[in-house]
C-alpha positions in Angstrom: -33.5 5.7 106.8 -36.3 4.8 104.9 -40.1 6.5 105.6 -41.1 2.8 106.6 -38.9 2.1 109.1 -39.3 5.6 110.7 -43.0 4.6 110.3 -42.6 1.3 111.9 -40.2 2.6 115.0 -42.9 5.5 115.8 -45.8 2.8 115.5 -44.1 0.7 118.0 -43.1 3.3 120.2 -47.0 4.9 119.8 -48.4 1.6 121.1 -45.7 0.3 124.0 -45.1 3.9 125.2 -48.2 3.7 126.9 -49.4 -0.1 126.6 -47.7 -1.7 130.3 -45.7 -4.3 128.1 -42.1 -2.6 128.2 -41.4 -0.3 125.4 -37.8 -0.9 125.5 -37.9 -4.7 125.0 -40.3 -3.9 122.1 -38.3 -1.1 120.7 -35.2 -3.2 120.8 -36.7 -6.5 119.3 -37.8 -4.4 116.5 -34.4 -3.0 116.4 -32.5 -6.2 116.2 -35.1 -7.4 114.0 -34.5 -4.6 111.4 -30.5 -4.6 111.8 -30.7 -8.3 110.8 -32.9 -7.4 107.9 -30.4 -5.1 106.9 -32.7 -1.7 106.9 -31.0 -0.8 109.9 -27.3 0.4 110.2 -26.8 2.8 112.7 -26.5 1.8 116.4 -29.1 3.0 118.9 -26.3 5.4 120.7 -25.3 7.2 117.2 -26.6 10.6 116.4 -29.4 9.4 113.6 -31.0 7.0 116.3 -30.6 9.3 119.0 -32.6 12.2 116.9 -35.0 9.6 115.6 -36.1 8.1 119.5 -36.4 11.9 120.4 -38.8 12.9 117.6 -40.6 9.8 118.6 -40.9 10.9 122.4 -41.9 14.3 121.6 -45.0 12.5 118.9 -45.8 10.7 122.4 -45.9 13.4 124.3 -48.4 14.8 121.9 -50.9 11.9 122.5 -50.8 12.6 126.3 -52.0 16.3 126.0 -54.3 15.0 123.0 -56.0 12.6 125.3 -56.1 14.6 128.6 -56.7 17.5 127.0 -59.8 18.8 128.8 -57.9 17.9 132.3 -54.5 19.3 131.1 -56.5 22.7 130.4 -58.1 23.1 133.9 -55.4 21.8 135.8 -53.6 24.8 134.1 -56.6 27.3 134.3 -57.2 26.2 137.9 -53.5 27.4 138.9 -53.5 30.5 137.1 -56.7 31.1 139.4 -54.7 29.9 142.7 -51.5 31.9 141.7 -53.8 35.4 140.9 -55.8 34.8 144.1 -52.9 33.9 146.0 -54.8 30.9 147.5 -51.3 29.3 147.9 -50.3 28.0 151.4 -47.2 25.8 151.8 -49.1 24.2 154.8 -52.3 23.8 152.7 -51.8 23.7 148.9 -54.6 24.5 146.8 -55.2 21.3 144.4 -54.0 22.1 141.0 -50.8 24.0 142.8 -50.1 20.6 145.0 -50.6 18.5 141.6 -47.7 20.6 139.7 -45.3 20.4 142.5 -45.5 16.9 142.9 -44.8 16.4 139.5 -41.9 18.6 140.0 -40.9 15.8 143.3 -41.6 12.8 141.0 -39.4 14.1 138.3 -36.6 14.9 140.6 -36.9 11.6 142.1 -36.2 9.8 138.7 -33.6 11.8 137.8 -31.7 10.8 140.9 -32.4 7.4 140.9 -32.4 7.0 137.3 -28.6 8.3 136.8 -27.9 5.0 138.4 -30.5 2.8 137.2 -29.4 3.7 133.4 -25.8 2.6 134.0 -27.3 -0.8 135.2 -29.4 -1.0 132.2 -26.8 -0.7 129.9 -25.0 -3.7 131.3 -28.3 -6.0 131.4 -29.8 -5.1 127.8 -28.4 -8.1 126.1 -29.2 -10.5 128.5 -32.2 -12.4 127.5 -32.5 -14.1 130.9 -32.5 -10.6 132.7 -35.1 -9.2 130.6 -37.6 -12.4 130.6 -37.2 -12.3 134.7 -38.4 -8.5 134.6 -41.2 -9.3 132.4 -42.6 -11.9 134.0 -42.6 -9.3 137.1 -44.5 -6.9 134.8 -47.0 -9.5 134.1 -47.2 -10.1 137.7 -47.6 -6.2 138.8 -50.1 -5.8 136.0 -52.5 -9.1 137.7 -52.1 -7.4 141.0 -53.5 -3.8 139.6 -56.5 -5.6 138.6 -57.2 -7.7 142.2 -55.9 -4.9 144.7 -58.7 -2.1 146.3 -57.0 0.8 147.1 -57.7 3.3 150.6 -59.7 5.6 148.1 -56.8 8.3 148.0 -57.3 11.1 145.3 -54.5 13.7 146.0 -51.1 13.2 145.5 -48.6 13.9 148.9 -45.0 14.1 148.8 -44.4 10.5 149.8 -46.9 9.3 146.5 -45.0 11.5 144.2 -41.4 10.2 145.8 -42.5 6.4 145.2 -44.0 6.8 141.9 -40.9 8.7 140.8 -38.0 6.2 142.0 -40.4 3.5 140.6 -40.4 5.1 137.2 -36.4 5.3 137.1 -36.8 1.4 137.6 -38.9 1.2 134.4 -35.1 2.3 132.4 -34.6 -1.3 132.9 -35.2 -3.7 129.8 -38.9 -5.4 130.5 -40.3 -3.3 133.0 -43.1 -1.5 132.5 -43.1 2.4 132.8 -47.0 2.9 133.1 -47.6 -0.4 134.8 -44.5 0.3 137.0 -46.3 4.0 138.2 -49.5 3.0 138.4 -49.1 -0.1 140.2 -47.0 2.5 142.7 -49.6 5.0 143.3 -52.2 2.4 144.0 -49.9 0.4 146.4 -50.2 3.8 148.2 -53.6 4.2 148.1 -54.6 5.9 145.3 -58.1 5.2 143.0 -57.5 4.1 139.7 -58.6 6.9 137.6 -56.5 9.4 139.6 -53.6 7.1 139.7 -53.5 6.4 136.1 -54.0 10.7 135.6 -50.8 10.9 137.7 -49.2 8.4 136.0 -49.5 9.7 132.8 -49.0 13.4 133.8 -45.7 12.5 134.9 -44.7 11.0 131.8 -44.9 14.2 130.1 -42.1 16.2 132.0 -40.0 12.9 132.2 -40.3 12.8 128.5 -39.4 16.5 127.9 -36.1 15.7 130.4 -35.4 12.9 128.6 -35.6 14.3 125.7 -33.6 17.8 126.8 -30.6 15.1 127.4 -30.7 13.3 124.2 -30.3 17.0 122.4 -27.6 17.6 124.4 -26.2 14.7 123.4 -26.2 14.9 119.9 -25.0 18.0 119.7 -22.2 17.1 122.2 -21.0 14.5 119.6 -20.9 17.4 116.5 -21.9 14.7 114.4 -23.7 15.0 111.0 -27.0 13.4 111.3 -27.5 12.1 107.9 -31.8 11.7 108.5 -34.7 12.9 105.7 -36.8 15.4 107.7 -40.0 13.2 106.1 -38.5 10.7 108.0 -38.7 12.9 110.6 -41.8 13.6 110.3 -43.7 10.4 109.6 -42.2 8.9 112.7 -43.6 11.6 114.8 -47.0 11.6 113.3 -47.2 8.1 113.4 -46.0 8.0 117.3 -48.5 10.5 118.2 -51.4 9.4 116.5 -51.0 5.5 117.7 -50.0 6.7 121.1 -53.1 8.6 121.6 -55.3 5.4 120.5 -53.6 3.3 122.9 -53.4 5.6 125.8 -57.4 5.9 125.3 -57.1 1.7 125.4 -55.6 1.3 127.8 -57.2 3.5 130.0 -60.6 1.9 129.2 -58.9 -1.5 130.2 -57.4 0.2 133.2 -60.6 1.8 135.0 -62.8 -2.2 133.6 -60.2 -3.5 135.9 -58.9 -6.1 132.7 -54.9 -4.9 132.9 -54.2 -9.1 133.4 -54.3 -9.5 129.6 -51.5 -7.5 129.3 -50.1 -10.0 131.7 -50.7 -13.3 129.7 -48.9 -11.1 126.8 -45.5 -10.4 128.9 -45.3 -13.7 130.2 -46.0 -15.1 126.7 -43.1 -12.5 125.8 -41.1 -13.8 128.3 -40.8 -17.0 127.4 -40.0 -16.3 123.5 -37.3 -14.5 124.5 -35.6 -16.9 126.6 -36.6 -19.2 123.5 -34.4 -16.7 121.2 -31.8 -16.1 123.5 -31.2 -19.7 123.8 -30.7 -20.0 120.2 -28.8 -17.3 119.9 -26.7 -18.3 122.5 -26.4 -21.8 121.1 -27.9 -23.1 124.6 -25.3 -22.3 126.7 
């Protein structure tokens, strides 16, 4: 694989990892886009692409802790200080103690779900029609984020973490929106923006690792040489990382000015192109 096209896959995944547009109708239109080019011969379930999309979720993971940095740091300094003190009470969870474990509920939760969710993916990826219908839902979750006014909740419960998670095993599905999906969640529940948004994107990093943890297995479950430079490798990740920070930090700023319906003129706009390109492809029929 050439350094451009690892460079061009990690841009895309930098900037629709965390941009509520769908990654995985981006990342596949580029991928058609490049197999018809001819700069693209292996298929997205061989070993190469498999290694490739997990170097590229790792870069992302990168911009998360990059960009919440500061809050990534005391939520772990803060539960070292609950842990030592022993201020944890099952009935009455100290704050950065209740914030870990309901990662740990929201994770579970997409696993569950997502086990089915990703068999029903794999049957609805080609179909243009499928994908332009859960777009134009996107763009319809991402105008309501902007007009609702949530109860002014800040700290996640059980039945915020449960929700968020089975919404984000939805987002496996070809035109919905992982960070739009969670964030619309927590907010239908009651949650600010900003801590919403914090939630949203602290989740994504132990999803990531999960999904990430399976790909590896599957690679080496096939025992297949992965025929991939490692500057390949290593451009894509940089590229991923650094992008995905920038556009985490955008689209947070557009989150908390309340302006997330641009990104819903975009995915309608998207919508309709590719029912325009399935048509054609399909002939019309």
């Amino acid at each position: 694989m050439a350094v451009w096209v690892a460079a061009l896959l990690g841009l895309v995944q930098g900037v629709f990892m965390f941009v509520p547009v769908s990654s995985t109708s981006h990342l596949a239109l580029t991928q058609h886009w490049l197999e018809g080019q001819g700069h693209l011969s292996a298929t997205p379930e061989s070993p190469e692409m498999l290694l490739l999309d997990l170097v590229l979720h790792s870069g992302t993971v990168v911009s998360i802790a990059v960009v919440f940095r500061g809050q990534i740091m005391a939520l772990a300094r803060d539960f070292r200080t609950e842990r030592r003190t022993r201020r944890v009470d099952p009935a009455d969870p100290a704050p950065a103690s209740q914030m870990i474990a309901m990662l740990g509920v929201a994770t579970v939760a997409t696993g569950v779900l997502g086990l089915g969710v990703r068999l029903l993916a794999g049957g609805v990826f080609g179909d243009p029609r499928v994908i332009a219908a859960l777009l134009v839902v996107t763009g319809g979750i991402l105008w309501w984020v902007d007009s609702t006014q949530p109860r002014g909740v800040v700290q996640v419960t059980v039945w915020i973490a449960v929700g968020v998670g089975l919404v984000q095993a939805l987002a496996l599905l070809p035109g919905l929106s992982r960070s739009g999906l969670t964030i619309a969640a927590a907010m239908a529940l009651g949650m600010l923006r900003e801590p919403a948004a914090r939630f949203s994107f602290f989740l994504a990093i132990p999803t990531i690792l999960a999904a990430t943890f399976v790909q590896a297995a599957e690679v080496v479950r096939l025992g297949e040489p992965v025929d991939l430079p490692v500057v390949s490798l290593l451009v894509g990740f940089v590229v991923a990382a650094v992008v995905g920070a920038l556009a985490l930090a955008l689209v947070l700023k557009l989150l908390y000015a309340g302006k997330f319906r641009f990104f819903s003129i975009y995915v309608w706009l998207l919508a309709a192109a590719v029912l325009v390109i399935g048509d054609a492809a399909t002939g019309g029929a």
